[in-house]
MDTraj code that builds the backbone (N, CA, C; nanometers):
import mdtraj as md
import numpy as np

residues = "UNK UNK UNK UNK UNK UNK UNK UNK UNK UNK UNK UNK UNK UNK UNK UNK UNK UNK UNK UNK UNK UNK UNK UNK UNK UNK UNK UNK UNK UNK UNK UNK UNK UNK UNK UNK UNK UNK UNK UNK UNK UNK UNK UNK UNK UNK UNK UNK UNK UNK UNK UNK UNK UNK UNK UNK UNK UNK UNK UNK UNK UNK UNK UNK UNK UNK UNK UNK UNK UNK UNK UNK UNK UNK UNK UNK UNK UNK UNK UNK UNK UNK UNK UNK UNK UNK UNK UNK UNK UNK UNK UNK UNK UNK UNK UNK UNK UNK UNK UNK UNK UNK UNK UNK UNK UNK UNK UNK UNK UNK UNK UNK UNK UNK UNK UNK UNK UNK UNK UNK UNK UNK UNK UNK UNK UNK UNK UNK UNK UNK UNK UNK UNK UNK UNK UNK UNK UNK UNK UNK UNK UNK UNK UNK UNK UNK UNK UNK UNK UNK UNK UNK UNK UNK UNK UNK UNK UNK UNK UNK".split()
xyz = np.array([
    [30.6125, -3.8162, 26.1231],
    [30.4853, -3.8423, 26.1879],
    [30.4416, -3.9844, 26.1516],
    [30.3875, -4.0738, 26.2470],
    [30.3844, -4.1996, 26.2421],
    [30.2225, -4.2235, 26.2206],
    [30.1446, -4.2201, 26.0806],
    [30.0266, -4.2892, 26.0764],
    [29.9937, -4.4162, 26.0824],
    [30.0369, -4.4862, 26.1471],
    [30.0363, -4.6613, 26.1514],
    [29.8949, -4.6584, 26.1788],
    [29.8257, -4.7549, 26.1318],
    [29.6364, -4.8160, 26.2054],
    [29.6890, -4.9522, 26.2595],
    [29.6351, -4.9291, 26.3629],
    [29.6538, -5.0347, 26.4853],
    [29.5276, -5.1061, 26.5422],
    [29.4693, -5.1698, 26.4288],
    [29.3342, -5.2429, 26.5428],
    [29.3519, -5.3339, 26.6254],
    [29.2763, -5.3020, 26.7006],
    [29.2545, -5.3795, 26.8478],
    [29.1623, -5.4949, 26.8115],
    [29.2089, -5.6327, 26.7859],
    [29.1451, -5.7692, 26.6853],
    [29.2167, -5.8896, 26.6901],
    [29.1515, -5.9657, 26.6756],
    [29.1717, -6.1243, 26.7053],
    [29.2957, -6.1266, 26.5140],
    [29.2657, -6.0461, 26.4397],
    [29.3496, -6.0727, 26.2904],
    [29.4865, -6.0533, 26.3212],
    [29.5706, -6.0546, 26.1920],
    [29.7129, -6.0519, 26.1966],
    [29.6971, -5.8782, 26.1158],
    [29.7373, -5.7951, 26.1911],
    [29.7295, -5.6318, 26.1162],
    [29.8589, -5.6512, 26.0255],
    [29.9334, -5.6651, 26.0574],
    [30.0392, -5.7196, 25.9700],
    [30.0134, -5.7611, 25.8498],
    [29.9456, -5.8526, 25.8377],
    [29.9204, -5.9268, 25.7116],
    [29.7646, -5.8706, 25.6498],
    [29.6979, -5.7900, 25.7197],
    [29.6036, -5.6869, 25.6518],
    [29.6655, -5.5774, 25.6528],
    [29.7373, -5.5305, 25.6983],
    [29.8251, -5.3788, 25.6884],
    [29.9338, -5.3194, 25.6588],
    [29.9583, -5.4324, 25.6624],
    [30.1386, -5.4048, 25.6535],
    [30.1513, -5.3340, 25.4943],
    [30.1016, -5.3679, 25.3752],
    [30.1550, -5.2710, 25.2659],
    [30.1283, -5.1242, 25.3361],
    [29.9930, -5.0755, 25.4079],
    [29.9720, -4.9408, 25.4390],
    [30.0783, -4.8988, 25.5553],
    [30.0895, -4.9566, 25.6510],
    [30.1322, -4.9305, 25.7429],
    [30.3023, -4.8775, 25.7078],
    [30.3370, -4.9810, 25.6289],
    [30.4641, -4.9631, 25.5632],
    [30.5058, -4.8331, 25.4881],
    [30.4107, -4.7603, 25.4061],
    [30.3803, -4.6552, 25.3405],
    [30.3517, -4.5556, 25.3981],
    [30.2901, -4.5547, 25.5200],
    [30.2502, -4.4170, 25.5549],
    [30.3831, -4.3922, 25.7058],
    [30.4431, -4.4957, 25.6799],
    [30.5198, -4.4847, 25.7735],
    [30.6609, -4.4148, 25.7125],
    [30.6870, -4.4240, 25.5935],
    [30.7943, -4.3638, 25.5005],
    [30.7580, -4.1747, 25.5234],
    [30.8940, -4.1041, 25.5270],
    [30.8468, -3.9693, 25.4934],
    [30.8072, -3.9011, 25.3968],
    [30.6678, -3.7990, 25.4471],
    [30.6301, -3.7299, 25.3145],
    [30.6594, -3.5992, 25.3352],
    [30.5639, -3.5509, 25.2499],
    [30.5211, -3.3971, 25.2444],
    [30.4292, -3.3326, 25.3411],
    [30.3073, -3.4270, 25.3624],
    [30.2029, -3.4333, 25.4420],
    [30.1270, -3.2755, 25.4238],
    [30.1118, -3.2691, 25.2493],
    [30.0241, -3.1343, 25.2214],
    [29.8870, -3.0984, 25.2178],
    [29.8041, -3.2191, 25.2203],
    [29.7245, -3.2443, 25.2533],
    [29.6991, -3.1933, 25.3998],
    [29.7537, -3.2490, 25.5226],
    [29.6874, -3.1944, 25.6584],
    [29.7554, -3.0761, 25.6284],
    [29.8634, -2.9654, 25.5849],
    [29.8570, -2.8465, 25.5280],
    [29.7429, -2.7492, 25.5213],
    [29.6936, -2.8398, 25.4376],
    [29.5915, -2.7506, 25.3197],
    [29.4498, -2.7382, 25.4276],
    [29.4197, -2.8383, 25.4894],
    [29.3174, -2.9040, 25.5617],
    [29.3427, -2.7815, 25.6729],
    [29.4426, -2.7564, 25.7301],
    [29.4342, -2.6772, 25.8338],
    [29.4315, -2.5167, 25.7889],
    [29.4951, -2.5072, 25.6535],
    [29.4850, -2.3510, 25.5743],
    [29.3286, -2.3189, 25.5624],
    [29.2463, -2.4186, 25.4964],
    [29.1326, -2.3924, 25.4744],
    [29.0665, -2.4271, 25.6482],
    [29.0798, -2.4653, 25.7130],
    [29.0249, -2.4160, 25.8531],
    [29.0054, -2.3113, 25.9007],
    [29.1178, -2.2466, 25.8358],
    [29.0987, -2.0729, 25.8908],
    [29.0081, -1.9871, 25.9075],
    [28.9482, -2.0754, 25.7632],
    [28.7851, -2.0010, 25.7353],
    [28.6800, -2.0885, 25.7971],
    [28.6728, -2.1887, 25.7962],
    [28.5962, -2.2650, 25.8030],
    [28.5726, -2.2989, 25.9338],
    [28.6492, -2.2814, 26.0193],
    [28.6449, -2.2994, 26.2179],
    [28.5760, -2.4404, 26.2226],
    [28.6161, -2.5992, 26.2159],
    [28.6114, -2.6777, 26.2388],
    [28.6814, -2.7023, 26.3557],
    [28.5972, -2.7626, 26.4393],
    [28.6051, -2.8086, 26.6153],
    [28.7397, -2.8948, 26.5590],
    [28.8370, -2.9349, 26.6766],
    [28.9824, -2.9627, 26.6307],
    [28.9195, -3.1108, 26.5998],
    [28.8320, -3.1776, 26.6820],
    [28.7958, -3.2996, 26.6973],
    [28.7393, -3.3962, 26.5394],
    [28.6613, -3.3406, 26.4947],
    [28.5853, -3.3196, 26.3646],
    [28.7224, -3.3204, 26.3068],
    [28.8022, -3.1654, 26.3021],
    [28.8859, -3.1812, 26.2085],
    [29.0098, -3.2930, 26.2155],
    [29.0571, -3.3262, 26.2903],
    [29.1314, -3.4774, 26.3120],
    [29.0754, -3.6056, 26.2390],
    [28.9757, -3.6166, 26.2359],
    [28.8937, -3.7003, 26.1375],
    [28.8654, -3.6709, 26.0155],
    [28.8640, -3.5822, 25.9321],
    [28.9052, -3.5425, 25.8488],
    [29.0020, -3.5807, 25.7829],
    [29.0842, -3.5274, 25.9022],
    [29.2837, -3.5650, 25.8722],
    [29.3208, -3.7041, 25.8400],
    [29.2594, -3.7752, 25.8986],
    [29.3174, -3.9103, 25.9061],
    [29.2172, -3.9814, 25.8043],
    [29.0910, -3.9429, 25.7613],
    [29.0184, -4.0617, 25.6430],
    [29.1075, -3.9772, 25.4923],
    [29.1543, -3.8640, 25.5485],
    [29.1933, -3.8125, 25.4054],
    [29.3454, -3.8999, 25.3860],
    [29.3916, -3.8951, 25.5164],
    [29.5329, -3.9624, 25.4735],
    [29.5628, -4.1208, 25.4343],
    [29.4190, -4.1662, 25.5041],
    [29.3925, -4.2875, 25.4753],
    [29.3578, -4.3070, 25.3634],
    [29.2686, -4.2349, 25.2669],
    [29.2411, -4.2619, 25.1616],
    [29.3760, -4.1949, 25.0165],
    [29.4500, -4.1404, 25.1039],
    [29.5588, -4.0764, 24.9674],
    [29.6388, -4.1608, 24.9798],
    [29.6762, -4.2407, 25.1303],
    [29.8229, -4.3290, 25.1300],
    [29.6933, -4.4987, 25.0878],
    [29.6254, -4.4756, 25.0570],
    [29.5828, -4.6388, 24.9867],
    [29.5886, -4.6124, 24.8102],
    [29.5360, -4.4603, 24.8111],
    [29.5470, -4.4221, 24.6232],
    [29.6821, -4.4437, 24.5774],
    [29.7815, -4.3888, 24.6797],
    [29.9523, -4.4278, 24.6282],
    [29.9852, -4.5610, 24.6244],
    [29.9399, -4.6584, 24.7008],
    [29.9319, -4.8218, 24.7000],
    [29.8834, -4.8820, 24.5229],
    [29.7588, -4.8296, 24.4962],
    [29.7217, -4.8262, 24.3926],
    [29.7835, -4.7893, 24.2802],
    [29.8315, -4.6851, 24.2750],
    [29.8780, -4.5634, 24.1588],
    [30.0269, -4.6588, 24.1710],
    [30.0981, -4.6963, 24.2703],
    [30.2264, -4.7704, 24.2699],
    [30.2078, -4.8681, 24.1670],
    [30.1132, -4.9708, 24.2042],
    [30.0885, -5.0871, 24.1527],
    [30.0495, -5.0416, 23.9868],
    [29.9467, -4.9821, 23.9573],
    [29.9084, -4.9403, 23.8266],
    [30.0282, -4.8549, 23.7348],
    [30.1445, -4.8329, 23.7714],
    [30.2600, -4.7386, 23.6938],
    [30.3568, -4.8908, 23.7005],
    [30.3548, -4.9894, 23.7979],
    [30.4755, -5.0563, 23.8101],
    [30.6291, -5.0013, 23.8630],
    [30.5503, -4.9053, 23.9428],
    [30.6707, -4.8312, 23.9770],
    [30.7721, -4.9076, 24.0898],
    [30.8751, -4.8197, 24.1015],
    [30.9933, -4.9480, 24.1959],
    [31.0343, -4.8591, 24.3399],
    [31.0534, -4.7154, 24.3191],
    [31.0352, -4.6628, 24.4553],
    [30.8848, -4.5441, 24.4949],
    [30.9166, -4.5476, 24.6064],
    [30.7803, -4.4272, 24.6342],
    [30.8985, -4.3285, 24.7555],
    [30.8900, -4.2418, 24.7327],
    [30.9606, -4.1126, 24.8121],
    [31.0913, -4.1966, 24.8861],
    [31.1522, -4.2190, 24.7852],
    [31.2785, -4.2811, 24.7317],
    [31.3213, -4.4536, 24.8109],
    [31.2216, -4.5199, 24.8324],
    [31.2143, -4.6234, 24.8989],
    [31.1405, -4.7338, 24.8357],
    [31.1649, -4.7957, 24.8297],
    [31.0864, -4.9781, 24.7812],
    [30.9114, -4.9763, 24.7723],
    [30.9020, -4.9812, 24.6662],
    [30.7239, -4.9517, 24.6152],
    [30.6519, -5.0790, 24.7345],
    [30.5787, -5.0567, 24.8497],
    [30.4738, -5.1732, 24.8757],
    [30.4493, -5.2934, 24.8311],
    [30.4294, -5.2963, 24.7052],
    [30.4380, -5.3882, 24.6356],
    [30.5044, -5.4872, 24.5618],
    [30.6481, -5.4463, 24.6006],
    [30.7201, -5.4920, 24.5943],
    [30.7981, -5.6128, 24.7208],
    [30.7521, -5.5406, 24.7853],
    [30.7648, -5.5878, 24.9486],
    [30.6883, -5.7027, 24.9726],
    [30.5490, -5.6385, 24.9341],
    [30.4541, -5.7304, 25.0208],
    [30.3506, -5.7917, 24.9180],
    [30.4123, -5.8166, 24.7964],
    [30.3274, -5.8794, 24.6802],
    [30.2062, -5.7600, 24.5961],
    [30.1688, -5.7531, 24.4642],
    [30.0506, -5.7117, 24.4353],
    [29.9160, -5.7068, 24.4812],
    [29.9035, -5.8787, 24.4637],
    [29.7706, -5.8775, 24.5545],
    [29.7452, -5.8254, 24.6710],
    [29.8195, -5.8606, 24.7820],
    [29.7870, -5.8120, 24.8946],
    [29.8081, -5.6798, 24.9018],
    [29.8749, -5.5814, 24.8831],
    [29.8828, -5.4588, 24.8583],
    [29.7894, -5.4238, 24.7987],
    [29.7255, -5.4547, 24.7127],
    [29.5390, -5.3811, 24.6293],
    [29.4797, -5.4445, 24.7226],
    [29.4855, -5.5398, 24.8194],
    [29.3927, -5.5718, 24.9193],
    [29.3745, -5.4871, 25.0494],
    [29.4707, -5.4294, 25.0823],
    [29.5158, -5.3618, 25.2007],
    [29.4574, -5.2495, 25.1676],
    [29.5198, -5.1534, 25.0255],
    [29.4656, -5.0533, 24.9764],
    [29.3237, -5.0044, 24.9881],
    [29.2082, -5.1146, 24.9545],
    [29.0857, -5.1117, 24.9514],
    [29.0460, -5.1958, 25.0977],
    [29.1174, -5.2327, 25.1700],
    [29.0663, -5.2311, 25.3138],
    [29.0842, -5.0932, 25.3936],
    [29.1188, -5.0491, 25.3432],
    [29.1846, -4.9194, 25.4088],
    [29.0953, -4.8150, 25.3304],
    [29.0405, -4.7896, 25.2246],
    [28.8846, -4.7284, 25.2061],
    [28.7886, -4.7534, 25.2439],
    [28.7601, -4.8640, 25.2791],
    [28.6678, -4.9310, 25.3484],
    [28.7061, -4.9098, 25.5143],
    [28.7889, -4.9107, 25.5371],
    [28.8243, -4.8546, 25.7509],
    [28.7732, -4.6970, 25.7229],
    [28.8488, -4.6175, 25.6240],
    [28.7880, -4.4454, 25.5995],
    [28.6188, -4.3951, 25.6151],
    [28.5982, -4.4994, 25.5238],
    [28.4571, -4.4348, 25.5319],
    [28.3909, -4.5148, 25.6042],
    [28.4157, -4.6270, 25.6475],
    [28.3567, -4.7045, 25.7849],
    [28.3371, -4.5541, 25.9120],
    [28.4357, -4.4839, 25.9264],
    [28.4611, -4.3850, 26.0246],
    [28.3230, -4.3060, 26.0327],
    [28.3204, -4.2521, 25.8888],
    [28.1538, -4.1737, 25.8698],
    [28.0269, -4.2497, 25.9414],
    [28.0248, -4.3859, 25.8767],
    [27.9329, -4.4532, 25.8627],
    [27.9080, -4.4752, 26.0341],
    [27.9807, -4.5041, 26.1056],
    [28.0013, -4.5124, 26.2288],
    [27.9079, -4.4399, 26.3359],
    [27.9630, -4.3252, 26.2772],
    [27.8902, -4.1563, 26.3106],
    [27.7336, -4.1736, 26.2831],
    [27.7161, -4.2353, 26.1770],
    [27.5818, -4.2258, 26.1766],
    [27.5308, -4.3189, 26.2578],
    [27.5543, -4.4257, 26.2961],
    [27.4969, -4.5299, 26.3601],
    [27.5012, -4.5090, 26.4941],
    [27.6131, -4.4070, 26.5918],
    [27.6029, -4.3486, 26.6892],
    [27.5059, -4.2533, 26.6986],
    [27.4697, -4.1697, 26.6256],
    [27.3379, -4.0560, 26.6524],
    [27.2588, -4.1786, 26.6467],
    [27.2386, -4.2612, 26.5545],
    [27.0739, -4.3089, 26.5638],
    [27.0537, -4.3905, 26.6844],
    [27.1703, -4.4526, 26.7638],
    [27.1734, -4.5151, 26.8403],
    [27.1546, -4.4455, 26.9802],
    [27.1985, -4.3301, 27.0093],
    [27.1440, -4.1895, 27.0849],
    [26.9939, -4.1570, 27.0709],
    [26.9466, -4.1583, 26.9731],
    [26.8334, -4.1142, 26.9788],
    [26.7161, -4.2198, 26.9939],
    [26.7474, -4.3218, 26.9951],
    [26.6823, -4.4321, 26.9989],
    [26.6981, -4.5057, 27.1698],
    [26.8193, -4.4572, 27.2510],
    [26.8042, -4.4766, 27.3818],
    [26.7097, -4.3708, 27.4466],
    [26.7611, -4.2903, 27.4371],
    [26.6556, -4.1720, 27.5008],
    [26.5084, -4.2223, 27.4634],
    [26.4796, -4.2428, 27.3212],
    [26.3634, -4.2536, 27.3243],
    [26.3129, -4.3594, 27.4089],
    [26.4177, -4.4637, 27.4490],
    [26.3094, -4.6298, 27.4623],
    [26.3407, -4.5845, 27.6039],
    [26.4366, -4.5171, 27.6159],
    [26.4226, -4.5376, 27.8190],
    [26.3728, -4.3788, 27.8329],
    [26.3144, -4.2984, 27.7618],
    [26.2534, -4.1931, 27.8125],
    [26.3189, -4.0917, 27.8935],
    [26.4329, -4.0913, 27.8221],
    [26.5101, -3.9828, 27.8552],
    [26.5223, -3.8383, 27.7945],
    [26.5142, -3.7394, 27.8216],
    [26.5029, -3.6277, 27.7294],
    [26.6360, -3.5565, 27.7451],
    [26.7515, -3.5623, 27.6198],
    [26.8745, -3.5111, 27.6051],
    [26.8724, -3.3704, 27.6558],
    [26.9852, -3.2959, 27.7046],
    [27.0036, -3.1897, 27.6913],
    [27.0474, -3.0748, 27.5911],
    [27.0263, -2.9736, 27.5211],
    [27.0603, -2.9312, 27.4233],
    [27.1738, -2.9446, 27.3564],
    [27.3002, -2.9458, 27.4217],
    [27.3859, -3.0236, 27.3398],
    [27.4178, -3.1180, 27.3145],
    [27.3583, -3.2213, 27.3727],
    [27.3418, -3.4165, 27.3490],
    [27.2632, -3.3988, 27.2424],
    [27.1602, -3.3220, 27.2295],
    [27.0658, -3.3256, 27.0863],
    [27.1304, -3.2691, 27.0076],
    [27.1975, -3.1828, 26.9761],
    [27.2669, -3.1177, 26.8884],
    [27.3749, -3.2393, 26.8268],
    [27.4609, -3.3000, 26.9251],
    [27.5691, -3.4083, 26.9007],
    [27.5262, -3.4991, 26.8127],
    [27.4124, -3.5284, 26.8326],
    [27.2813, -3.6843, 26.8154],
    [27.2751, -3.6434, 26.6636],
    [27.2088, -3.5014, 26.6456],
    [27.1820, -3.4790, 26.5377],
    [27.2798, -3.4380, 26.4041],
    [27.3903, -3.3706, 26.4645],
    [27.4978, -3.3716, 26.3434],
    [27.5981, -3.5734, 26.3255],
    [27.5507, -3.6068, 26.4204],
    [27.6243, -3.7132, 26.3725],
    [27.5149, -3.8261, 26.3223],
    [27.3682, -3.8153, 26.3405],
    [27.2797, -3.9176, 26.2535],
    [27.1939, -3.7966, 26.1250],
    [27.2128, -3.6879, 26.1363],
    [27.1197, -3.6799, 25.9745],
    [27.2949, -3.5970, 25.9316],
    [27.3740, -3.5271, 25.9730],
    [27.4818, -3.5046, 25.9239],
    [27.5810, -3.5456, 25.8936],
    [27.5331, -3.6960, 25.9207],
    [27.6939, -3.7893, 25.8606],
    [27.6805, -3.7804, 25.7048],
    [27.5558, -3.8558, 25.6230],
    [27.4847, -3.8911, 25.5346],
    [27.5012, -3.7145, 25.4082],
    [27.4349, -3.5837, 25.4991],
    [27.4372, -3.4571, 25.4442],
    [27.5655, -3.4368, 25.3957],
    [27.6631, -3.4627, 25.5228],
    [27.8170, -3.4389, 25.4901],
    [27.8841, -3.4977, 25.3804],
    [27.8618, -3.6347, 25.4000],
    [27.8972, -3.7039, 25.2218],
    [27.8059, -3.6758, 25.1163],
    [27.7019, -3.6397, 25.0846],
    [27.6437, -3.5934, 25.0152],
    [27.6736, -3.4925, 24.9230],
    [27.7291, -3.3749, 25.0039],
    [27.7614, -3.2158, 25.0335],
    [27.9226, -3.2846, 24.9511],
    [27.9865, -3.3424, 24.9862],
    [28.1686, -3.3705, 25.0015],
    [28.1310, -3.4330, 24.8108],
    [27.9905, -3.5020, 24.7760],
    [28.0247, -3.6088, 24.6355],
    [27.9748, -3.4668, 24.5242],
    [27.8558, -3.4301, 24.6001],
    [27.8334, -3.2780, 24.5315],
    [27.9720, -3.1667, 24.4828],
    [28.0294, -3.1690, 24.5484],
    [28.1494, -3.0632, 24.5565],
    [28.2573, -3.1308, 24.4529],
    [28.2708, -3.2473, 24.4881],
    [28.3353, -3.3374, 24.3810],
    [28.3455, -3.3418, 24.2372],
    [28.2173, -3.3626, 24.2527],
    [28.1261, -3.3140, 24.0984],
    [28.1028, -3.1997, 24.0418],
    [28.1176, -3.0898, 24.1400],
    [28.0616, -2.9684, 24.0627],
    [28.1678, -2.8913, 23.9669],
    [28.1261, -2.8375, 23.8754],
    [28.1493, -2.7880, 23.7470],
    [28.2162, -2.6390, 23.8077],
    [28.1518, -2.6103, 23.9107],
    [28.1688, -2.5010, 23.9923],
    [28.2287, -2.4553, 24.0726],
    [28.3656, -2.3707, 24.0529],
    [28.5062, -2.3541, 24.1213],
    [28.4734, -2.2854, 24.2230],
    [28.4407, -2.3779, 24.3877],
    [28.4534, -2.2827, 24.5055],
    [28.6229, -2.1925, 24.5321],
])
top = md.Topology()
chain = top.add_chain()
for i, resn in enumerate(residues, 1):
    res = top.add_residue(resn, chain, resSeq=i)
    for name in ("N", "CA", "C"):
        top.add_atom(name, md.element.get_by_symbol(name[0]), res)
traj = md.Trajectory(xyz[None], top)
């Protein structure tokens, strides 16, 4: 399965991406979207929602292995040439943490679309229909709840 990030941009993705792109392009395990879809079972997440999920989680585990490479000095990753080796240290911890920063950009996004919904309707006096308000509202006060809820869970002492 091919996770490459491909922005559509005046930059060289290559030379911002290429340690990630390189990495998530190697074969894994991919237990993570596994687990993500096991615990769906219960949880009945719309496929849409859950695809986003999928991809800030994979984004953020294939930038932690960029990291965790670099911090062990290790020489292969799932039996292939460490990133960093390839494509220098620096830029590889650069890519790594551009690539947490694209993840949770995704959330942040979400929120700026509800508020931006609710702020047309209001100025041109439009009144949404129940599920445009519903949309509006899990994606501007539920982006913010959702990470909240996700740093809570993180933290808790308390084995769901």
């Amino acid at each position: 399965m091919n996770h490459k990030i491909d922005f559509q941009n005046n930059l060289n993705n290559d030379a911002l991406l290429g340690a990630f792109n390189y990495l998530a392009s190697l074969p894994g395990k991919d237990v993570r979207t596994q687990l993500i879809d096991a615990f769906n079972f219960w949880f009945k997440v719309d496929s849409e929602k859950l695809d986003i999920i999928k991809d800030v989680i994979r984004m953020l585990h294939t930038s932690s292995l960029l990291v965790d490479d670099v911090e062990d000095d290790s020489n292969l990753r799932r039996g292939y040439p460490v990133a960093h080796k390839i494509y220098g240290i620096p830029a590889t911890i650069n890519t790594a943490n551009y690539v947490y920063f694209l993840a949770l950009k995704k959330e942040l996004i979400q929120l700026h679309q509800g508020q931006g919904m609710e702020l047309y309707w209001r100025d041109n006096l439009i009144c949404p229909s129940e599920e445009e308000y519903l949309i509006m509202v899990s994606k501007k006060t539920g982006g913010l709840f959702r990470l909240a809820i996700r740093m809570i869970i993180a933290c808790s002492s308390v084995k769901l």
